[in-house]
BATINU-604201 format. One record per residue (C-alpha): x, y, z; residue in three letters; chain. Coordinates in Angstrom, 1 decimal. Example, Ala and Ser with C-alpha at 12.3 -4.5 7.8 and 13.67 -1.06 7.14 Angstrom:
<mivos>
       u       v       w  residu  chaine
    12.3    -4.5     7.8     ALA       A
    13.7    -1.1     7.1     SER       A
</mivos>
This chain:
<mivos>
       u       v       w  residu  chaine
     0.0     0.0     0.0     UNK       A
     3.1     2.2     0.5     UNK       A
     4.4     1.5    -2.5     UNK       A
     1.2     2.3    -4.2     UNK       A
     1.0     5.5    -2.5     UNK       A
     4.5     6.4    -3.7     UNK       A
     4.2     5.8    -6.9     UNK       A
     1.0     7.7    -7.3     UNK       A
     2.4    10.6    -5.6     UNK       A
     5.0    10.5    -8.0     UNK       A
     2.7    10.3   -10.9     UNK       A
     0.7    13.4    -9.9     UNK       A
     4.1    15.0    -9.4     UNK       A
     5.1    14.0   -12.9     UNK       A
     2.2    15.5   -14.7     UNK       A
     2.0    18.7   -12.6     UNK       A
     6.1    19.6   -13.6     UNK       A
     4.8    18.8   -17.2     UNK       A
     2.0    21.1   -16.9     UNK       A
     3.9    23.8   -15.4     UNK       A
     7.0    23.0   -18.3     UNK       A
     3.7    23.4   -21.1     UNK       A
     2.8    26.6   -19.9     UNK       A
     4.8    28.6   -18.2     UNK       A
     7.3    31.2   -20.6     UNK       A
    10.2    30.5   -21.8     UNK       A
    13.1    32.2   -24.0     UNK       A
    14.9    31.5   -26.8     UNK       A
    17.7    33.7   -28.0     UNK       A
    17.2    33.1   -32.0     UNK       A
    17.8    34.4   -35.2     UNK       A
    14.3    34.6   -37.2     UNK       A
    15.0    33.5   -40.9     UNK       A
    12.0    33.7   -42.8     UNK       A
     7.8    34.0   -41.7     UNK       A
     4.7    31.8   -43.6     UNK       A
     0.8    31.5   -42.8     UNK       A
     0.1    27.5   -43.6     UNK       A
    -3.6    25.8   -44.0     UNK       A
    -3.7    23.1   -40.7     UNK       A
    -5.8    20.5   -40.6     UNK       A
    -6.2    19.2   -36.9     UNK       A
    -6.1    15.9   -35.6     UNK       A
    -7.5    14.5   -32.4     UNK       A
    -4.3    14.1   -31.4     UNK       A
    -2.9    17.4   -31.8     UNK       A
    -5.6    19.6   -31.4     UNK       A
    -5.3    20.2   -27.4     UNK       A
    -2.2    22.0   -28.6     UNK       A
    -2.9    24.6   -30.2     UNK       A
    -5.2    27.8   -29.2     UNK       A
    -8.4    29.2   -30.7     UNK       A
    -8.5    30.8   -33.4     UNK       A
    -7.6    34.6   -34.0     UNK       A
   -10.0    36.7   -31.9     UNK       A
   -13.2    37.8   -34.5     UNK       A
   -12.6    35.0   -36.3     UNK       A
   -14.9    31.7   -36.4     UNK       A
   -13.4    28.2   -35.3     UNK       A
   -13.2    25.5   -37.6     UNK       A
   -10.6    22.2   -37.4     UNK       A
    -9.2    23.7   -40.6     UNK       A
    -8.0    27.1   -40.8     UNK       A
    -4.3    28.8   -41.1     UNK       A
    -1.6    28.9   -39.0     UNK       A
     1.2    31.8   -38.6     UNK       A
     4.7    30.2   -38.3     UNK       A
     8.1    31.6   -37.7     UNK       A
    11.0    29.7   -38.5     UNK       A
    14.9    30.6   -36.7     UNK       A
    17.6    29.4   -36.0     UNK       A
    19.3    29.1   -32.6     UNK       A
    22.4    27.7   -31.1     UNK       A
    21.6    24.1   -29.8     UNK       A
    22.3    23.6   -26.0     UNK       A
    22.2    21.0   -23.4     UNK       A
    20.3    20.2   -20.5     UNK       A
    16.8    22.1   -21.5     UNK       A
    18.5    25.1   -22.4     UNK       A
    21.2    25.8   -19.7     UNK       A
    24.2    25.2   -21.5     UNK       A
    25.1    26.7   -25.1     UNK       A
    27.2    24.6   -27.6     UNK       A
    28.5    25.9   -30.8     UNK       A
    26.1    23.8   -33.2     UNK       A
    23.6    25.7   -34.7     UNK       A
    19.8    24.2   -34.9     UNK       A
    16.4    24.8   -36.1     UNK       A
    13.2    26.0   -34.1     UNK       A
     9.9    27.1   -35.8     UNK       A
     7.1    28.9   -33.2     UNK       A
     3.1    29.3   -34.0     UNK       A
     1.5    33.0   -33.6     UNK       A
    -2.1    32.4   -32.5     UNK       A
    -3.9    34.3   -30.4     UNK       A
    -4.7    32.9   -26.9     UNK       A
    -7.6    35.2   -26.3     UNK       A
    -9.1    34.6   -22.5     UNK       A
    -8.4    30.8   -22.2     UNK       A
    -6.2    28.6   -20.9     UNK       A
    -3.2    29.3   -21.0     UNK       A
    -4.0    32.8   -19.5     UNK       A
    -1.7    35.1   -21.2     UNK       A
    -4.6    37.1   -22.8     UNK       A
    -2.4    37.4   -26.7     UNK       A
    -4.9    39.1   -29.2     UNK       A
    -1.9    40.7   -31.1     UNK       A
    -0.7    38.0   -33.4     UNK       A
    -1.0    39.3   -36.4     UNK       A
     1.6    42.8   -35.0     UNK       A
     3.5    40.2   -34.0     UNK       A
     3.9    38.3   -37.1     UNK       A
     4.5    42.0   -38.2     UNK       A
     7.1    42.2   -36.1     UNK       A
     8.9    39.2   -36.3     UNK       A
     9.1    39.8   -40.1     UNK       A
    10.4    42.8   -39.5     UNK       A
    13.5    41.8   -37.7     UNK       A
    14.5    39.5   -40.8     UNK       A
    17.7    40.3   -41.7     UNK       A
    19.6    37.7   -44.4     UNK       A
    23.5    38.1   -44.1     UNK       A
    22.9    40.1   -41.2     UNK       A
    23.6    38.4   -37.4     UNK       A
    20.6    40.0   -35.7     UNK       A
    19.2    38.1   -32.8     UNK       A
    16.1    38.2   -30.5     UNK       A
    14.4    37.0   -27.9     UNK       A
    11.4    34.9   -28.4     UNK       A
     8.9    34.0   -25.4     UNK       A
     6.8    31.4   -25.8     UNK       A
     5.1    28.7   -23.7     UNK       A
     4.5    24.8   -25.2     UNK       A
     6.8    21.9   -26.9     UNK       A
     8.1    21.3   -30.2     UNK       A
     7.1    18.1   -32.0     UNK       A
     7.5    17.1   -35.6     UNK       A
     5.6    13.7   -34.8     UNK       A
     2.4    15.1   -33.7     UNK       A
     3.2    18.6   -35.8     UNK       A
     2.8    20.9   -32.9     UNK       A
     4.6    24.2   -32.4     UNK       A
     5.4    26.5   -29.2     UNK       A
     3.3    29.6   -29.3     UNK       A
     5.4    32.9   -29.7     UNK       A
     3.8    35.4   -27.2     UNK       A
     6.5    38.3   -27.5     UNK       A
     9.5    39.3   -29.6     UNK       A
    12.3    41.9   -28.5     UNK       A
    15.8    42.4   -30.4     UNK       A
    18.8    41.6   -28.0     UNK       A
    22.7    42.3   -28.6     UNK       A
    24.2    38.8   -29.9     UNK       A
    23.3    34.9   -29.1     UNK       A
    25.1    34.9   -25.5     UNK       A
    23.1    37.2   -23.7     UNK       A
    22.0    35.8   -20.2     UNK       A
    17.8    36.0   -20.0     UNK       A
    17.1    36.0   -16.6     UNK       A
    13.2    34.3   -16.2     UNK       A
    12.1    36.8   -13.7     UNK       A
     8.5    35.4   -13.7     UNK       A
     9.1    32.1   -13.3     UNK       A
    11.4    32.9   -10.4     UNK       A
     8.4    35.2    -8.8     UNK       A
     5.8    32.0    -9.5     UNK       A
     8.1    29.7    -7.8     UNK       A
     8.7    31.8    -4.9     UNK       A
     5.3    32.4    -4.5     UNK       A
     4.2    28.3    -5.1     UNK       A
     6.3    27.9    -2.4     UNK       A
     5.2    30.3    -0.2     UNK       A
     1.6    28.6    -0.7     UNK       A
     3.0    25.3    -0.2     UNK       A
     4.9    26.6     3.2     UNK       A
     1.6    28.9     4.3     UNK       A
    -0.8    25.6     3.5     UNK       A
     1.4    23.5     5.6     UNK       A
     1.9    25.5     8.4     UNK       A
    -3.0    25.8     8.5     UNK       A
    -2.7    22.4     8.1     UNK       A
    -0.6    21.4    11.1     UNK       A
    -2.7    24.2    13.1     UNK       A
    -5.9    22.3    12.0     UNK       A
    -4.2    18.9    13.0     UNK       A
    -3.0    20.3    16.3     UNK       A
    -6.0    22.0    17.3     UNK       A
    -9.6    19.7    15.6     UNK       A
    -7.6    16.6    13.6     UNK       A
    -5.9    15.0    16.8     UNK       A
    -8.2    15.7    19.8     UNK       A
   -10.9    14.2    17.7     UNK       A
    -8.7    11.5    17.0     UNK       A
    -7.7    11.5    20.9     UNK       A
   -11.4    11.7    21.8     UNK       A
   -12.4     9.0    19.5     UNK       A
    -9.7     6.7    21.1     UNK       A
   -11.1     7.7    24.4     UNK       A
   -14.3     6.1    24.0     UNK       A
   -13.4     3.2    22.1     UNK       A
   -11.3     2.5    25.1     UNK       A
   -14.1     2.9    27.0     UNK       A
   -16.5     1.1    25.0     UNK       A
   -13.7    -1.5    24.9     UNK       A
   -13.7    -1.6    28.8     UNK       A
   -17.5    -1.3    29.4     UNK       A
   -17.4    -4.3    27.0     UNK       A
   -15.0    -6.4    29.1     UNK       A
   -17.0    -5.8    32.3     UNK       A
   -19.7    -6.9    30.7     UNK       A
   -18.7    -9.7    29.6     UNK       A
   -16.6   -10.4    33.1     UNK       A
   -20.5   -10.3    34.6     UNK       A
   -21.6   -12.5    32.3     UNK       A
   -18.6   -15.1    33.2     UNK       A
   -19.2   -14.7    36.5     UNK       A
   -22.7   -15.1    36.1     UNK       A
   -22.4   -18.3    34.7     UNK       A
   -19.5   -19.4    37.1     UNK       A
   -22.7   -19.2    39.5     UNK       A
   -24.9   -22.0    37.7     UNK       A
   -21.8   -23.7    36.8     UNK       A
   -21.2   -24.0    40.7     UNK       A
   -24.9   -25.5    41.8     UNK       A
</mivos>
C-alpha cells in the first residue's frame, strides 16, 4: 500500500512539472530567418495543442496557422548550457484570447509583423522569443510565440524573472498551506482523534465488564 502510495504521488508530481513545463514562458535567444501563414488541418491528437482561433474570427478544425521559422544555437540540458552547433526552431503565432493558458495574446497578427520585420539575411541580428508549449514534428505541434524583443548577440544571459516570482510564491503557498494544516491537525484533527480513542477505550472496557459479569454469572450456575 506504500508503494502504491508512492508511486502515485509521484505520478501526480510528474504530470504537474509537465503542466507547469507546457505553460509557463520561456526564452529562446534566436535568429528569425523567414515567416509563412500554412492551411492546418487538426487531428484529435494534436488539437489540445494549439489555441483558438484569431479573436473575431470563427473556429473551424481547418484554418491557417502563422509560423516563424529561426535558427538558434543548440544547448544541453533544456537550455542551460550553449554549444557551438547551430539548430532549427519554428514557433506558432495564435492568439490565446481569455483561455487557458491565461496570457490574454490578441496581437498575433503585429506580431507576425514584427517578427518579419526583424528578418535580416547576411545580417547576425538576434532576439528574444517567449513562448510557452513543446516542439514536435511527430504530432506537428509548435510553441506559441507570445513576445518578440531584439537583444545584442546569441550569448546574452535572459534572466526568467516570472518564473522565479511563480516559484517563490508556489512555495510560499506550499509553506503557508502546511503550516494551516498542522494548526488544523494540532487544534480539531488530533483531539478528535484523541477523543475518539477515548471512547473506544471505553466502550472496549465497558465491554470487558460486561462480559466479566456474564462469566461470573455463569460461574454461579456452573457451581450448583
Amino acid at each position: 500500500m506504500r508503494r502504491i502510495k508512492q508511486i502515485f504521488i509521484t505520478l501526480v508530481l510528474i504530470l504537474f512539472g509537465a503542466l507547469l513545463h507546457y505553460v509557463l514562458p520561456q526564452h529562446d535567444i534566436v535568429k528569425i530567418t523567414s515567416t509563412e501563414i500554412i492551411r492546418t488541418d487538426f487531428s484529435s491528437l494534436n488539437r489540445i495543442f494549439y489555441a483558438q482561433a484569431d479573436s473575431g474570427s470563427a473556429a473551424s478544425e481547418t484554418r491557417d496557422l502563422r509560423l516563424i521559422n529561426t535558427q538558434k544555437k543548440k544547448t544541453w540540458l533544456l537550455g542551460f548550457y550553449p554549444r557551438d552547433k547551430m539548430g532549427v526552431m519554428v514557433y506558432r503565432n495564435e492568439d490565446t484570447g481569455w483561455i487557458w493558458p491565461p496570457y490574454f495574446k490578441f496581437d498575433s497578427a503585429d506580431l507576425q509583423a514584427e517578427a518579419a520585420a526583424n528578418i535580416a539575411p547576411g545580417q547576425e541580428r538576434w532576439v528574444v522569443v517567449t513562448h510557452y508549449g513543446w516542439r514536435n514534428k511527430y504530432l506537428s505541434i509548435y510553441p506559441n510565440a507570445i513576445g518578440i524583443r531584439p537583444v545584442e548577440g546569441p550569448d546574452v544571459t535572459v534572466i526568467p524573472w516570472f518564473n522565479i516570482v511563480f516559484f517563490a510564491f508556489l512555495l510560499f503557498c506550499f509553506g503557508f498551506l502546511r503550516a494551516v494544516w498542522r494548526q488544523f491537525r494540532q487544534r480539531t484533527v488530533d483531539p478528535a482523534l484523541e477523543s475518539a480513542e477515548d471512547t473506544w477505550d471505553a466502550v472496549g472496557d465497558g465491554m470487558t465488564q460486561r462480559r466479566n459479569r456474564f462469566s461470573r454469572w455463569l460461574d454461579t450456575w456452573r457451581s450448583k
